[in-house]
C-alpha positions, -999 to +999 in steps of 0.1 A: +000+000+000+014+039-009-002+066+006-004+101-013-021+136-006-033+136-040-033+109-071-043+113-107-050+091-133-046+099-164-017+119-177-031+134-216-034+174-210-058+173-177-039+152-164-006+170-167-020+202-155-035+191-122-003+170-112+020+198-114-005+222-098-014+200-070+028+191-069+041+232-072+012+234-039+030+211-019+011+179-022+024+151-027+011+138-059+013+104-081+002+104-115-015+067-130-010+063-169-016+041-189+017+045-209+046+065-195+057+077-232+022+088-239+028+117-212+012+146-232-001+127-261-013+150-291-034+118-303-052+142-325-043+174-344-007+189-330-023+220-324-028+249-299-050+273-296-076+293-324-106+313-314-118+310-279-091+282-272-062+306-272-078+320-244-080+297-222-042+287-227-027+320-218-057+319-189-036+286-180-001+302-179-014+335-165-027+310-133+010+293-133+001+262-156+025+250-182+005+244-213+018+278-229+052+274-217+052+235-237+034+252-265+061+275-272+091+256-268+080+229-292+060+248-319+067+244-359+047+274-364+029+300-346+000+323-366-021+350-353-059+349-362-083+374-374-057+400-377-078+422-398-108+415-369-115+429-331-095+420-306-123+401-287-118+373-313-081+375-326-063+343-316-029+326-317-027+295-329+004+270-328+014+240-347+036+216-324+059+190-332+041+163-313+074+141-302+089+174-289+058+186-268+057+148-250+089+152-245+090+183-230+054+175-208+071+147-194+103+165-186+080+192-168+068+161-146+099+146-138+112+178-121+089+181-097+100+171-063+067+162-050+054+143-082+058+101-087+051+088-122+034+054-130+026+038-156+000+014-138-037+011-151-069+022-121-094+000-121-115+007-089-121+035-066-121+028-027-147+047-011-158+050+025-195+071+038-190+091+003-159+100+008-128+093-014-104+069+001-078+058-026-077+036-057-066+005-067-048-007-099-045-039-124-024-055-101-043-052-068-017-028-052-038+004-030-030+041-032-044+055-001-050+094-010-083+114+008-085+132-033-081+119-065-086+131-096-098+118-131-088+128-162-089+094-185-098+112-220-110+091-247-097+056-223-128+049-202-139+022-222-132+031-258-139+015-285-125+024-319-143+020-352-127+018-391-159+003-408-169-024-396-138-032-379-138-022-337-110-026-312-111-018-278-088+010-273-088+044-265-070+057-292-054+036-324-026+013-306-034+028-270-053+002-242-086+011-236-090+016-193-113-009-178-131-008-147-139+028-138-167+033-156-186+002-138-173+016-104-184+048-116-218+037-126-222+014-092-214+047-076-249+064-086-227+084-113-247+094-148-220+078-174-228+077-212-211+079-248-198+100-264-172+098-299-147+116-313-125+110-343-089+118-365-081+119-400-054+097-415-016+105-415+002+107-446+035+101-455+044+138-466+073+119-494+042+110-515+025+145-514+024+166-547+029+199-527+029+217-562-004+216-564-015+229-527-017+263-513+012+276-491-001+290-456+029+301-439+032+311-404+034+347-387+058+369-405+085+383-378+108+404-399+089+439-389+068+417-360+075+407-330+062+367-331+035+366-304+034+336-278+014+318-256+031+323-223+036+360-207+071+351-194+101+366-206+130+348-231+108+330-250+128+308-278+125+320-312+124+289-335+121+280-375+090+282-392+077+254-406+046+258-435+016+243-434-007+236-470-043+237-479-064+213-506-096+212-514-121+184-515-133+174-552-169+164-570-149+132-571-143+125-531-180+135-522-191+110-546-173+082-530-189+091-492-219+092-507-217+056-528-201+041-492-222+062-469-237+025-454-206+011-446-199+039-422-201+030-386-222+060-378-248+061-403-253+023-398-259+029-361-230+010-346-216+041-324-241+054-302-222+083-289-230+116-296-198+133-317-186+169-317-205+193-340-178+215-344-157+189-356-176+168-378-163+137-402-160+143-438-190+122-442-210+146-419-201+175-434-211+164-470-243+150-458-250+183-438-236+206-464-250+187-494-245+219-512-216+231-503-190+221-534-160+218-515-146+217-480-107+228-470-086+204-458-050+213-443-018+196-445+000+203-415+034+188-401+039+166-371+070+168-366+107+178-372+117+137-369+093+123-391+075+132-428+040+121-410+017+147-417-022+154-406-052+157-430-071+184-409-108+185-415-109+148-431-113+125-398-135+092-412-147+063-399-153+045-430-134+015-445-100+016-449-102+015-488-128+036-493-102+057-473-078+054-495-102+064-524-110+093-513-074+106-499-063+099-535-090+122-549-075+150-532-056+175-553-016+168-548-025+137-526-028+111-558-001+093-545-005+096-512+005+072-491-011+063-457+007+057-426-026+058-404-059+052-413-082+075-400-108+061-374-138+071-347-132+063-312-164+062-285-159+064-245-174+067-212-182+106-201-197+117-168-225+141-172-204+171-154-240+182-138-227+160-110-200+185-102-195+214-085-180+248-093-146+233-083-146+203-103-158+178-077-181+155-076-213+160-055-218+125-048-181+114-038-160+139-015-128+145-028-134+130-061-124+154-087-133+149-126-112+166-159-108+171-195-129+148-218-142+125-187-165+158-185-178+161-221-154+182-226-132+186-267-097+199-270-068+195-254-069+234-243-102+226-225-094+196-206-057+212-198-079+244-183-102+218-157-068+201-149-054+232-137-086+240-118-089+204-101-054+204-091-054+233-077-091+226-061-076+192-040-055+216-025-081+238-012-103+207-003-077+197+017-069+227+035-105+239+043-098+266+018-120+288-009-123+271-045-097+291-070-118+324-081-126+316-117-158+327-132-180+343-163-168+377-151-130+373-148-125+343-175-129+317-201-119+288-179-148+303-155-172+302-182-161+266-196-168+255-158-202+274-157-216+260-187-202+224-180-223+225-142-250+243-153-259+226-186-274+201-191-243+192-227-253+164-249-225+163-269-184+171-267-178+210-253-156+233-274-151+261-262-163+288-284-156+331-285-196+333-288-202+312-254-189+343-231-208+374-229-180+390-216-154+383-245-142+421-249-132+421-217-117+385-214-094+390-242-061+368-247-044+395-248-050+407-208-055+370-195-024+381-169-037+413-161-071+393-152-059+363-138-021+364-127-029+379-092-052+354-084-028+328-094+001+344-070-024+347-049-031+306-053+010+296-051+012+290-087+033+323-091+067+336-085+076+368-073+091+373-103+059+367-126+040+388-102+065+416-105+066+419-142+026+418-144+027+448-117+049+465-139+032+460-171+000+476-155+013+504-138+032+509-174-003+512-189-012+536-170+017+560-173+019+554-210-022+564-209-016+598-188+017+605-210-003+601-240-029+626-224+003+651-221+013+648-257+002+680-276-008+678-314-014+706-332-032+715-367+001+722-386+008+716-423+034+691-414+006+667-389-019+670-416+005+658-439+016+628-421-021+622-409-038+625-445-014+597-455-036+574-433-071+591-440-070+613-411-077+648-407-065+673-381-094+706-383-078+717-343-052+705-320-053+675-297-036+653-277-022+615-283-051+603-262-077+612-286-059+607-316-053+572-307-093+567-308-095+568-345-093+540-366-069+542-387-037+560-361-022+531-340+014+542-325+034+538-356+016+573-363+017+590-334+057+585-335+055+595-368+040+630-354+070+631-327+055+609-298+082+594-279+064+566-258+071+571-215+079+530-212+110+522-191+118+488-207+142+473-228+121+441-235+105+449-263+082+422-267+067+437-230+065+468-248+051+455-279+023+439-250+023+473-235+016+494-266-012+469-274-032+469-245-031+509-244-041+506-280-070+487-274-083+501-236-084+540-259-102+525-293-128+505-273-131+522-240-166+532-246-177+487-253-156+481-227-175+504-200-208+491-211-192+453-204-182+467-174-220+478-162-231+441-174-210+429-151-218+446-126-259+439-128-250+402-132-223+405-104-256+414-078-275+378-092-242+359-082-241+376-047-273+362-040-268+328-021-286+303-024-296+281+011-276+249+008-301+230+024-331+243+002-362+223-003-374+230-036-399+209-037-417+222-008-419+258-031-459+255-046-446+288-070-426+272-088-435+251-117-422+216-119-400+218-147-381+242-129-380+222-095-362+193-116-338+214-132-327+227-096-328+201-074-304+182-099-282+210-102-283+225-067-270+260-076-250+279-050-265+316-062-294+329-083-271+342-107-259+304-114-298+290-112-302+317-137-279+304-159-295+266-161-312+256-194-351+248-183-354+272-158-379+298-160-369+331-151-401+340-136-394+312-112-358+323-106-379+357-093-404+346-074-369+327-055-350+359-052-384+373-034-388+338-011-351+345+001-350+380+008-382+374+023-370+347+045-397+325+039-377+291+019-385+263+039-355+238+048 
């Protein structure tokens, strides 16, 4: 028998995250997986980040996580997003050389002091009057530990399908984890299906890049290259291209001529798959009229000529596979390394978990990543960082981390996830936050990095450079205010060249407010910017965010008053030992909806699809009134 404060199983993204969180806290921490080289595993796309997920990573590192830190020092290329757009929905986005990040995830690990790796398989949960006791593996050896957290991915029970071909494994030459989900189910817990899915790999030797479009990442020679994490020195590396091709007449014809020999349409997988990341076969059955659909060819890696067919996952017959890859422009002769192939597994409907990621039935039983419903290795590395950090509260009698709608994405993933009744794999999206001016990427440490000092995840260093960085803001603001432009030939002149006009004087301030003078102009007109730094990619941050607090100060005060409205519904608590059905107001549906979500406040009740807001008033009125029975 080993006894630990804290154990994990499962070490993809989730699991990663809450080791080295609950480890860096001062627990000490043993991580279960299934394979020890797997530590990190990219099993689908070697990607980070895009709209909404970008978010959430720099929300990571601006807590203390690690997932920026591993994005950066492994990427093949890194690409901003919607460029031309707002910056409520501009997003970095990274290709990663998927050997390199393992690698480098694992390393992470290994340094901790208070972190032991195993590569053992969990197969029961020992619990005593609801309460989390330990675990036990393959081999019948206990792991006494009073939290442990789950974070098993696609593992719990998988089943791959390639036609009519299944295996039982969680990912293509990975076991499948037994055992937990009937332990789970014995438990009370709600466990269904859900599926997910990955293209082939193709052997980039046999690609005819001629005929594909080049999509190259950022270009850096008059840009500073923009990363993930907000700490200093980060490594500048080669670029590496990635290439688009279209699908033809030709490959639609062939899913439609094989359409019943697909697992899904034949009713063999059950699980409900991710919409925003449909198979080929969905999207030309659902877009019947759409001609075409993009696929990418993006690299794996700098060790091997594997490469990734995004936007053509299948789960159709291996040579039908290989009809249709071949009717891709400049993939003729492709050749395939991995067929492509849908996988189906055991979630947890996360309605059985609380704001801090544990469960409601079983004390000290935390849940993360795809075990919740949850798609992407962003979202299930942003609910390891929560949970890990969450045992350690638990433990100490201490306050759940602070995350919420208000103050983040990882707040809203969480919200939606215990408040929604999901029915299918959650991808976080830029549209699911109301607040997405405000919880930009580009101010996730000016949001979130006290809170994480705050936690133990920071250093005084970190701390001190986001101090520094905000009270730079601020000077750079007021010396702006200082800077005197008058209506001279020689401004006009410079400020027609952009489309500008200067009819009387004014200050940098205001002229910063139009659209088309950013600080390129302004040092054009003589402005010599007040910032006392000789990191320039600091500066480049600093320049930004004054940038964008002047241009869209009037939508970000209006956020501002939403917040504060919705901030007086979350003050509101709710009794924790409410009898709902006792309330003869409130209509049945609603009663349901509550007592199986048991919110803590009326802003959360609020919140929960089915509930009736004229319900959720006549509740605020029975608690200020002190009349809720108990």
């Amino acid at each position: 028998m080993f006894n630990f404060d804290c154990i994990v199983v499962g070490a993809g993204h989730a699991g990663v995250e809450a080791a080295i969180s609950a480890s860096r806290l001062g627990l000490k921490t043993l991580i279960a997986t299934l394979n020890i080289d797997y530590i990190g595993l990219m099993p689908c796309n070697p990607a980070i980040g895009g709209p909404a997920k970008s978010n959430l990573v720099r929300e990571i590192d601006a807590l203390g996580g690690v997932m920026g830190e591993l994005v950066d020092s492994t990427y093949l290329q890194l690409k901003t997003l919607n460029q031309s757009k707002g910056p409520a929905v501009r997003a970095l986005r990274a290709q990663s050389d998927k050997k390199e990040y393992r690698s480098c995830a694992r390393n992470y690990l290994e340094k901790e002091d208070n972190l032991t790796i195993k590569q053992i398989q969990i197969v029961d949960l020992i619990v005593e009057n609801n309460e989390i006791q330990g675990v036990i593996d393959e081999l019948g050896i206990i792991y006494k530990s009073k939290v442990v957290i789950l974070t098993t991915g696609t593992s719990l029970d998988g089943t791959i399908y390639i036609g009519d071909k299944t295996f039982k494994q969680g990912r293509l030459g990975e076991r499948s984890a037994y055992g937990l989900s009937d332990r789970l189910k014995k438990l009370g817990f709600n466990v269904r299906k859900l599926k997910t899915g990955t293209p082939a790999r193709i052997d980039s030797r046999t690609i005819n890049y001629n005929k594909l479009e080049l999509h190259p990442g950022d270009n850096t020679d008059n840009n500073l290259l923009r990363f993930f994490s907000f700490k200093p020195n980060r490594p500048i590396r080669k670029q590496y291209p990635c290439y688009l091709t279209k699908t033809t007449e030709k490959t639609h014809q062939i899913i439609k001529d094989n359409l019943s020999k697909s697992p899904l349409y034949r009713g063999l997988i059950t699980g409900v798959g991710p919409r925003y990341c449909p198979s080929i076969e969905d999207k030309v059955v659902r877009f019947k009229d759409n001609p075409s659909h993009h696929i990418f060819i993006e690299p794996e890696g700098l060790d091997t000529y594997e490469v990734y067919i995004q936007g053509f996952s299948t789960s159709l017959p291996i040579e039908v596979q290989f009809e249709m890859i071949h009717s891709l422009p400049g993939l003729e002769q492709a050749s395939v390394i991995k067929p492509a192939y849908a996988v189906e597994y055991d979630s947890v409907c996360a309605l059985e978990l609380d704001c801090g990621l544990m469960t409601k039935k079983i004390k000290g039983l935390f849940l993360a990543g795809q075990i919740n419903g949850t798609s992407g290795y962003e979202e299930a590395a942003a609910q390891g960082l929560v949970a890990g950090v969450n045992t350690y509260n638990y433990l100490n009698n201490k306050n759940y981390i602070d995350l919420n709608r208000k103050n983040s994405y990882i707040g809203t993933l969480i919200d939606d996830l215990i408040t929604k009744d999901i029915d299918e794999p959650y991808r976080m999206l830029t549209s699911r936050s109301e607040y997405r001016l405000i919880l930009r990427q580009d101010n996730a440490d000016l949001r979130l990095a006290e809170i994480g000092y705050n936690q133990g995840l920071l250093s005084e260093n970190d701390i001190l450079r986001k101090r520094f960085k905000e009270q730079s803001i601020e000077i750079e603001k007021e010396s702006l205010n200082q800077f005197k432009i008058s209506a001279n030939e020689k401004n006009k002149a410079i400020l027609a060249q952009y489309e500008e006009n200067l009819e009387v004087g004014t200050n940098g301030f205001n002229l910063l407010k139009r659209p088309n003078v950013d600080y390129k102009v302004l040092m054009e007109l003589g402005y010599n910017p007040n910032i006392n730094s000789n990191d320039e990619y600091l500066k480049r941050d600093i320049f930004e965010q004054v940038e964008i607090l002047i241009k869209y100060d009037g939508y970000i005060k209006r956020q501002n008053i939403q917040i504060e409205n919705q901030a007086k519904t979350d003050d509101i608590k709710i009794p924790e030992d409410i009898d709902y059905s006792s309330i003869v107001q409130i209509s049945n549906e609603s009663k349901e909806k509550l007592i199986k979500i048991k919110p803590k406040t009326i802003g959360q009740a609020l919140r929960i699809g089915g509930v009736k807001p004229a319900d959720i008033s006549i509740l605020m009125v029975l608690i200020k009134n002190h009349q809720i029975k108990k």
